[in-house]
C-alpha positions as CSV (number, residue, x, y, z in Angstrom):
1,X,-1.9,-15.5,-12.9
2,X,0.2,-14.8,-10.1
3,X,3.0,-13.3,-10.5
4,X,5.3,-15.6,-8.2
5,X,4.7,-18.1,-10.8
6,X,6.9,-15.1,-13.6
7,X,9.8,-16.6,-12.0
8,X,11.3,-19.7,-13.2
9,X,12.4,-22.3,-10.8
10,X,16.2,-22.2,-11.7
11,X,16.2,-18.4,-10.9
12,X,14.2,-19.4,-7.5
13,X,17.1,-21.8,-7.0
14,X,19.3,-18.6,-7.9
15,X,18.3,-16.4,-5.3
16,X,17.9,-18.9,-2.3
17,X,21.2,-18.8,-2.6
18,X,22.2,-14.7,-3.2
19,X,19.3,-12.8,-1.9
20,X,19.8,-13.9,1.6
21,X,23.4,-12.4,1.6
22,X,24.0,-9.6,3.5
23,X,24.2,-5.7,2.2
24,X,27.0,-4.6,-0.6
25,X,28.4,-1.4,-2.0
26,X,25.5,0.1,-4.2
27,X,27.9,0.4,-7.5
28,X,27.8,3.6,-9.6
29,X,23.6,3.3,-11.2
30,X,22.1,1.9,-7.8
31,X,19.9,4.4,-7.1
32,X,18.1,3.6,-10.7
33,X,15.2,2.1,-8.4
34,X,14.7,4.8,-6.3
35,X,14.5,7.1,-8.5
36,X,12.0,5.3,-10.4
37,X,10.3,4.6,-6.9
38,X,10.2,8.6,-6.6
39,X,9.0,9.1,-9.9
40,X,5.4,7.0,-9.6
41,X,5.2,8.6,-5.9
42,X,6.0,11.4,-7.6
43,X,2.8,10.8,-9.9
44,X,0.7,10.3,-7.5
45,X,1.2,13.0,-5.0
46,X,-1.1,15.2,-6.5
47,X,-4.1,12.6,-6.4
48,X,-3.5,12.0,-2.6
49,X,-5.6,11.0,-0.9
50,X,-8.0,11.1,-3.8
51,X,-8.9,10.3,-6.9
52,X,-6.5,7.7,-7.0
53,X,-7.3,5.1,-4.8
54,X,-4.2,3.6,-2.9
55,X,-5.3,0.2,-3.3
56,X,-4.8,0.2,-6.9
57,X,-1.8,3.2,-7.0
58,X,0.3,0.4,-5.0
59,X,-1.1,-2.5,-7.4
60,X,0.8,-0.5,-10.2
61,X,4.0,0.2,-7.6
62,X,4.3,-3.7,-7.1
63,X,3.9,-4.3,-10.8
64,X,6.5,-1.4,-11.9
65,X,9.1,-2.6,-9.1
66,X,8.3,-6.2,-9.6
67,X,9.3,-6.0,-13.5
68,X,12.5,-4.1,-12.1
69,X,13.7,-6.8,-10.4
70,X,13.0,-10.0,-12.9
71,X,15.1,-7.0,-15.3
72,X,17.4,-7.0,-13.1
73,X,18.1,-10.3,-12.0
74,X,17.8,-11.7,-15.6
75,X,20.3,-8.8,-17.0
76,X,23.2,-9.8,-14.1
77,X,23.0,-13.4,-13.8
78,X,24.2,-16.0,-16.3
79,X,23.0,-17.7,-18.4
80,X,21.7,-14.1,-19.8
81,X,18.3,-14.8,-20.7
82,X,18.0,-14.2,-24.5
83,X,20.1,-11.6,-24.8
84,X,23.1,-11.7,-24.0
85,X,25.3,-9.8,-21.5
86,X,23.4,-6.6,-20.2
87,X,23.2,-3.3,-18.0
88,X,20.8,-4.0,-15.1
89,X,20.4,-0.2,-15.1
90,X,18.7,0.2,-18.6
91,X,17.2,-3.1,-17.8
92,X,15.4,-1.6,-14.9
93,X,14.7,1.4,-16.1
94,X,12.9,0.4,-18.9
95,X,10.8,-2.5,-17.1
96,X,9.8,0.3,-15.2
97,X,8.9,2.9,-17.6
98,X,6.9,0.5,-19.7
99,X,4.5,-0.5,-16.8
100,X,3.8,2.9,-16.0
101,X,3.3,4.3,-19.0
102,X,0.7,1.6,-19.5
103,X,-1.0,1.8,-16.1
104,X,-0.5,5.8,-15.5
105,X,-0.9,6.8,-19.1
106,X,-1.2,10.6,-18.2
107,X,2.1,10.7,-16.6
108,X,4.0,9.1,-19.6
109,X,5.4,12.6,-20.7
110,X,7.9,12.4,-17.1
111,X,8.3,8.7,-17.3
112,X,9.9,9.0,-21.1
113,X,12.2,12.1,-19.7
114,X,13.2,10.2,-16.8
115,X,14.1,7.2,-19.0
116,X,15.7,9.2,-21.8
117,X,18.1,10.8,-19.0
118,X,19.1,7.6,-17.3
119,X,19.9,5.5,-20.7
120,X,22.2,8.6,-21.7
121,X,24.6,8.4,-18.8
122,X,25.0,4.4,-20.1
123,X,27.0,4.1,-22.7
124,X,26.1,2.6,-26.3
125,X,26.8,-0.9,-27.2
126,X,25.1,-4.3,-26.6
127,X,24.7,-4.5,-22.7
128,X,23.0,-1.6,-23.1
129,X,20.6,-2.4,-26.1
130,X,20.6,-5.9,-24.4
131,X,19.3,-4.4,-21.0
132,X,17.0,-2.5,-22.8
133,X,15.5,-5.7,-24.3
134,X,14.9,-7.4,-21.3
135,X,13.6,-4.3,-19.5
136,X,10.6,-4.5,-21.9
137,X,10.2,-8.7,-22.1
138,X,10.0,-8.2,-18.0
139,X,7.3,-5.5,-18.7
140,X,5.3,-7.2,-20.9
141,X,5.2,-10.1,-19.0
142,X,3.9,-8.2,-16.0
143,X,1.4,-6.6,-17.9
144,X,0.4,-9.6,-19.3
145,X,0.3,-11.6,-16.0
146,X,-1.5,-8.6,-14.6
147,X,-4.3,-8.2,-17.2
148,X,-7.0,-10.5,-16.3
149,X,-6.5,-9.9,-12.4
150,X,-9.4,-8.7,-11.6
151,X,-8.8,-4.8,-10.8
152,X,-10.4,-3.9,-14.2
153,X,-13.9,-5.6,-12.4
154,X,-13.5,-4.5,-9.0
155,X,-16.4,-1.5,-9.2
156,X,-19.5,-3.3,-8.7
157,X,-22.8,-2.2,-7.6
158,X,-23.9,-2.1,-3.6
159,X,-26.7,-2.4,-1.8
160,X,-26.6,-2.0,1.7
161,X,-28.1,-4.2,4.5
162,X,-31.1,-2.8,6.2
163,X,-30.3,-3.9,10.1
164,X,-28.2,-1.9,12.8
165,X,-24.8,-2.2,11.9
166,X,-25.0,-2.7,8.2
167,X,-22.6,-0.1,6.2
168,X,-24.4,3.0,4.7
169,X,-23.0,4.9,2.2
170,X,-21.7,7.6,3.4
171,X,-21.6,12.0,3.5
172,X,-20.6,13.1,0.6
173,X,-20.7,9.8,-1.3
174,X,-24.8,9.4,-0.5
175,X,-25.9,12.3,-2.8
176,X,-25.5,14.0,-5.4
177,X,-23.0,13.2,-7.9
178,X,-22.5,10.0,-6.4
179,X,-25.7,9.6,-5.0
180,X,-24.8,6.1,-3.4
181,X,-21.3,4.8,-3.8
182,X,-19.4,1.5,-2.4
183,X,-15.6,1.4,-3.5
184,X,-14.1,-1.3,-5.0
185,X,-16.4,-4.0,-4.1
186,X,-15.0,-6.7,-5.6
187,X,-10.9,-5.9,-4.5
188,X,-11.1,-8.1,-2.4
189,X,-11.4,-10.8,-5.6
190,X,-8.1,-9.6,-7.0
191,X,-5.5,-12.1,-7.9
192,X,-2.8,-11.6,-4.5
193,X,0.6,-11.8,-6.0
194,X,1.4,-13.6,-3.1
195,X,-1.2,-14.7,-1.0
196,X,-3.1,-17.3,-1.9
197,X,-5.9,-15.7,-2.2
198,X,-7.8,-12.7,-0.4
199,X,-9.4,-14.6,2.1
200,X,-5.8,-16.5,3.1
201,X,-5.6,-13.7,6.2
202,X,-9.8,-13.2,6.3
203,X,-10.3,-11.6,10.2
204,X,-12.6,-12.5,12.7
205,X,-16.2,-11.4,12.8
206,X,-16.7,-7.8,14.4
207,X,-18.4,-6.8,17.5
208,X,-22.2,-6.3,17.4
209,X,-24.0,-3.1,18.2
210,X,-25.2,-4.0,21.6
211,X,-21.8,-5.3,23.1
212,X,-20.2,-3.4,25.6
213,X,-16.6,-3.1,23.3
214,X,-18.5,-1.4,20.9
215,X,-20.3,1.1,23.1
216,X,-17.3,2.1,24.3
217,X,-15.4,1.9,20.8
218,X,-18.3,4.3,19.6
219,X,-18.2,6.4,22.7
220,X,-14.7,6.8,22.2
221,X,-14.6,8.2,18.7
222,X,-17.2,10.4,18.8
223,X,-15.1,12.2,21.7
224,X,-11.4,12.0,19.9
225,X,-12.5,11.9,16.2
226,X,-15.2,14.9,15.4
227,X,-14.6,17.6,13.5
228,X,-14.9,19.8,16.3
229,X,-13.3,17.5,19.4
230,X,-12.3,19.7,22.4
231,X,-10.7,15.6,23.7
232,X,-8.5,15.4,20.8
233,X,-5.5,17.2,21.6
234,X,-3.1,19.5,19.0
235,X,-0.5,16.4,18.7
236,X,-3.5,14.1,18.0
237,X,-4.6,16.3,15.5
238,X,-1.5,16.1,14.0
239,X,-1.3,12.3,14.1
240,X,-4.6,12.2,12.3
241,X,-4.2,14.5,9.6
242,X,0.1,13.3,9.0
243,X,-1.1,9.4,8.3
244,X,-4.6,10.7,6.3
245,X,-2.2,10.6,2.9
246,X,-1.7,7.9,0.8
247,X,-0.3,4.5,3.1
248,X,1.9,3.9,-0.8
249,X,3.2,7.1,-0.4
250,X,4.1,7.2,2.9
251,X,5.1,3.7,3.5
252,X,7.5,3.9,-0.1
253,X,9.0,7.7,1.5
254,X,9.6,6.0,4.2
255,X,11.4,3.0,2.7
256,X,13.4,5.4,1.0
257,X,14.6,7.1,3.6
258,X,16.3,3.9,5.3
259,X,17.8,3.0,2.3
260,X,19.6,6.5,2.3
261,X,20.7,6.0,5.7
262,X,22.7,2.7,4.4
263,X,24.7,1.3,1.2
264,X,23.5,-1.0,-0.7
265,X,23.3,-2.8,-4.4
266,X,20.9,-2.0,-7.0
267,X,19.4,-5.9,-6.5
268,X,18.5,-5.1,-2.9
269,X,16.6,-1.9,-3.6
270,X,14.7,-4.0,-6.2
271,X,14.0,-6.6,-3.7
272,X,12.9,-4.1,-0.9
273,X,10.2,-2.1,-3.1
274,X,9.1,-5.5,-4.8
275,X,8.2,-6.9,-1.7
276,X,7.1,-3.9,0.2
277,X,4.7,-2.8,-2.9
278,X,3.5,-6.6,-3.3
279,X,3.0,-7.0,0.6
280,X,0.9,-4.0,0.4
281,X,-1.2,-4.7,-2.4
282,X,-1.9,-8.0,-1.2
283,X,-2.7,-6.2,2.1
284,X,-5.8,-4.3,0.4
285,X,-7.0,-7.7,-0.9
286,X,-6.9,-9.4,2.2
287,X,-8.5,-6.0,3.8
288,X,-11.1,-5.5,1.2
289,X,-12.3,-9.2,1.6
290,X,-13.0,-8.9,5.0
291,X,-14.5,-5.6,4.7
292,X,-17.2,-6.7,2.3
293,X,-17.8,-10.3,4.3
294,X,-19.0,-8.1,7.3
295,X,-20.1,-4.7,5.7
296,X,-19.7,-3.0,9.2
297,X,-21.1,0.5,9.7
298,X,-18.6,3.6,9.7
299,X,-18.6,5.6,12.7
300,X,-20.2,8.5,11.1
301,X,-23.3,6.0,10.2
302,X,-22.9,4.7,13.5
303,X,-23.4,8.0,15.8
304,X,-25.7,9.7,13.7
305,X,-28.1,6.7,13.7
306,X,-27.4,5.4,17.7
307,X,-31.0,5.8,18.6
308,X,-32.1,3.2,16.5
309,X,-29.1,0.7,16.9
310,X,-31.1,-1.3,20.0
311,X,-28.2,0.3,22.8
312,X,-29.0,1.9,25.4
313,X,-25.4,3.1,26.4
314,X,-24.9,4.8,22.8
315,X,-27.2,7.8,22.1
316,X,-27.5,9.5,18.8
317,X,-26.1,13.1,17.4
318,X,-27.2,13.9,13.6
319,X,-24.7,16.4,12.7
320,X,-21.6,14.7,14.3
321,X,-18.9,14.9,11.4
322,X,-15.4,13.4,11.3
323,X,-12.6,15.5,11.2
324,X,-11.6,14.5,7.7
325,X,-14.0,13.2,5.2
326,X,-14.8,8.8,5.1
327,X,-13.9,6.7,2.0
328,X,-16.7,4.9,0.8
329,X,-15.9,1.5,2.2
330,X,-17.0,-0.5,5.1
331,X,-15.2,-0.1,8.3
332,X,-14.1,-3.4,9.3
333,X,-11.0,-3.9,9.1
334,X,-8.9,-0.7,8.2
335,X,-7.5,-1.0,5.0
336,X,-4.6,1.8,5.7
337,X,-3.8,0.0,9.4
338,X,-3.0,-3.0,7.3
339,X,-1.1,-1.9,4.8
340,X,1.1,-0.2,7.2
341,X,1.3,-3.2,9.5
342,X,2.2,-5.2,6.0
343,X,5.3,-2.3,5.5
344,X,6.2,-2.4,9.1
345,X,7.4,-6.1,8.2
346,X,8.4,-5.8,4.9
347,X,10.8,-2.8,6.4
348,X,12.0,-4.8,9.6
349,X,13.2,-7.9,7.2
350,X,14.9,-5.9,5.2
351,X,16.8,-3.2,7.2
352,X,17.5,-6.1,9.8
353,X,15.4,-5.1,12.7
354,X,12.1,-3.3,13.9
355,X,14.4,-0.6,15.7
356,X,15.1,2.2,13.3
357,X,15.0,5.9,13.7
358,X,13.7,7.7,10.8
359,X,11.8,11.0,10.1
360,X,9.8,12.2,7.3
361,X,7.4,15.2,6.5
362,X,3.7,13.9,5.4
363,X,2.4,15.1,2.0
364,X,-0.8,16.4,3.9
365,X,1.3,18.9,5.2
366,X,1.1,21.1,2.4
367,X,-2.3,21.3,3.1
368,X,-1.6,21.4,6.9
369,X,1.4,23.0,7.4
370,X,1.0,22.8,11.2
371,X,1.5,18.9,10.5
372,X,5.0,18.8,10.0
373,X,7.5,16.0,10.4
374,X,7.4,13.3,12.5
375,X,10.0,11.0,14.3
376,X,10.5,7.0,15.2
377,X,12.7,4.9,16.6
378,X,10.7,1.9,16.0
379,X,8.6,0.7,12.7
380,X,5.8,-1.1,15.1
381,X,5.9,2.1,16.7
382,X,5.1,3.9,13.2
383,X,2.7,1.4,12.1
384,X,0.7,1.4,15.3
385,X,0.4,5.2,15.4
386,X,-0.5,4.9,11.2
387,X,-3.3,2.5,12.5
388,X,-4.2,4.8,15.8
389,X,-4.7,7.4,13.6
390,X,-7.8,6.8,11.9
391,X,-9.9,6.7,15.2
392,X,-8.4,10.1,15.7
393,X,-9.4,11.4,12.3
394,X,-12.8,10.0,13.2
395,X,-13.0,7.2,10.0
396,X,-12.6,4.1,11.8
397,X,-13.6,2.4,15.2
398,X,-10.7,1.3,17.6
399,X,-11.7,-2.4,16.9
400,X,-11.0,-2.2,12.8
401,X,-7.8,-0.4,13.5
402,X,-6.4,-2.6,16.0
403,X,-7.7,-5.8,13.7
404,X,-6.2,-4.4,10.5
405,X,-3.1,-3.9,11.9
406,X,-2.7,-7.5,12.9
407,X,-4.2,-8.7,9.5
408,X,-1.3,-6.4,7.8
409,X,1.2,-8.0,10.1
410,X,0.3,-11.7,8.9
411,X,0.2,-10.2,4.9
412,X,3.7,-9.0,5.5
413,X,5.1,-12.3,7.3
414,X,3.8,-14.4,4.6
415,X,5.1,-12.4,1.7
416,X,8.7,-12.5,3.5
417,X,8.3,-15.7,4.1
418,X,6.9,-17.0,0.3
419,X,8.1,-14.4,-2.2
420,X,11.2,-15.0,-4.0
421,X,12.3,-11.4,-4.4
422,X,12.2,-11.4,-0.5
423,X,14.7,-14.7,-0.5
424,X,11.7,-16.8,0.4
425,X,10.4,-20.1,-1.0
């Protein structure tokens, strides 16, 4: 089930006419949101960039913040839903504690603190048993919408084409304990939640082996992206290793820190991460179709094996390694270029404009701690350098950045466009 189809047509008719109004006063709870948006970032910092694939970390994000806003919405506009008169604050918080204690079970003990401490501060008495209420019927009926979505099924098993140009598994996912392992090979099946479906956005075939573009796509990365590049320079490095985390953590820290630069109501932070966390997740479906239509080699694949690949401008080196290690997906198109060209959207529409400054420190810098923060004046320019960077790193050709980006950039335009927590249809 989609989950556009949770909201009922007089609510649609509701917030064609409120959510396109310009900013308010947040009121005394509006940073309820955020700090439930912190809290499943929060979560997942630890697993970045792995075990916890992004794809499915900003599936849960979109259903958490999704919930919120249907709680939210339902507890501050009459006719109160079944309830009666309630706090949007407990509302939220508890639409957003009871998806992720469902879908991040481990981290329930800091979701039940973190809603314990922000249903004390309200005070006792219907609104707030009322919100409380609908917090839960907006979770349920997320989980419920979400249960037969396809993410339970989208493991599968892979077997990979024998021709020049076919994806490989790759180092360290070819041996032991993987010993041959394709992610998610059926994501690209999932039910959008607002696309159409995954193949709405599906990109264009890639280059093959023997045209020019590619020997000079392949030529380029095994210069800039290898482990041991004397090309790459330190600020390239940088790039590389600041956009390797997690695009739902970055992309959500740096939603949050626009929203701190401005006021506004506890609504529009619901509608900001709904639509950003929906735009992305439908960004990984639109991404992980294409990737498994064309099943493109990886650039590590792709140098190693040059001498049998029928070029005669590529030639091969067996121990070339990227300078971080590849996900187990095909290359074509990049999955993290899209989802960040899907924020870069989402994040224009709402703060009223691609030109924003903002700066923020990756969570790969604790790792790296020569990667510290970075600094933009414009969200393209963010999302471009996001997609740049995973030539650098040496996990992507130029061509699947450069295509993924522009598939994001469509994902986030339609959800905008079609998804009633952004004011759309």
């Amino acid at each position: 089930m989609n989950a556009l189809l949770m909201v009922s047509s007089p609510l649609r008719r509701l917030l064609a006419g409120t959510l396109l109004l310009g900013a308010v006063a947040c009121g005394a709870f509006a940073d309820v949101v955020t700090d439930w948006n912190v809290a499943m970032t929060d979560y997942a910092t630890p697993r970045s960039p792995a075990p916890l694939p992004p794809f499915s970390e900003v599936r849960v994000y979109a259903m958490a913040h999704i919930a919120m806003f249907e709680a939210i919405v339902q507890a501050q506009y009459p006719p109160w839903y079944r309830h009666g008169a309630a706090s949007p604050e407990a509302a939220a918080a508890q639409a957003a504690h009871d998806v992720l204690v469902h879908e991040f079970a481990d981290g329930a003990p800091n979701f039940d603190a973190l809603l314990a401490t922000q249903l004390a501060t309200i005070p006792n008495g219907p609104m707030k048993t009322n919100g409380i209420a609908i917090g839960a019927d907006a979770a349920a009926d997320m989980l419920a919408a979400r249960a037969n979505d396809g993410a339970a099924n989208a493991e599968g098993p892979y077997t990979p084409g024998p021709n020049p140009g076919d994806y490989q598994f790759t180092p360290p996912f070819d041996g032991p304990p993987f010993n041959g392992y394709a992610q998610a090979v059926n994501w690209g099946k999932v039910t959008p939640f607002v696309l159409i479906s995954g193949r709405q956005f599906r990109v264009p075939p890639p280059y093959k082996v023997t045209d020019l573009d590619y020997t000079f796509d392949l030529n380029e990365i095994k210069a800039l992206g290898s482990a041991g590049s004397l090309d790459r320079t330190d600020d390239e490095t940088s790039v590389a290793i600041f956009w390797y985390e997690s695009s739902g953590l970055g992309w959500n820290h740096v939603a949050r820190v626009l929203a701190a630069q401005r006021s506004d109501s506890l609504l529009n932070h619901a509608r900001l991460f709904a639509a950003l966390n929906a735009a992305m997740t439908d960004a990984t479906i639109a991404a992980f179709d294409s990737k498994y239509t064309y099943n493109f080699w990886r650039p590590i694949t792709a140098i190693r094996m040059a001498g049998t690949d029928g070029n005669d401008l590529t030639a091969a080196d067996p121990t070339w390694e990227p300078l971080l290690i590849t996900p187990p997906v095909p290359d074509y198109p990049s999955n993290h270029a899209n989802m960040g060209g899907a924020a870069s959207v989402v994040l224009a529409w709402f703060f009223g404009g691609d030109q924003q400054t903002f700066s923020y420190t990756s969570t790969m810098s604790a790792g790296f701690p020569f990667v510290g923060p970075r600094t933009f004046h414009r969200l393209s320019d963010a999302a471009k350098e996001n997609a740049t960077s995973r030539m650098l790193v040496g996990i992507h050709f130029r061509l699947a950045c450069e295509t993924g980006l522009k598939q994001g950039r469509e994902v986030g335009t339609w959800v905008v466009q079609h998804a009633p927590y952004a004011g759309g249809h």
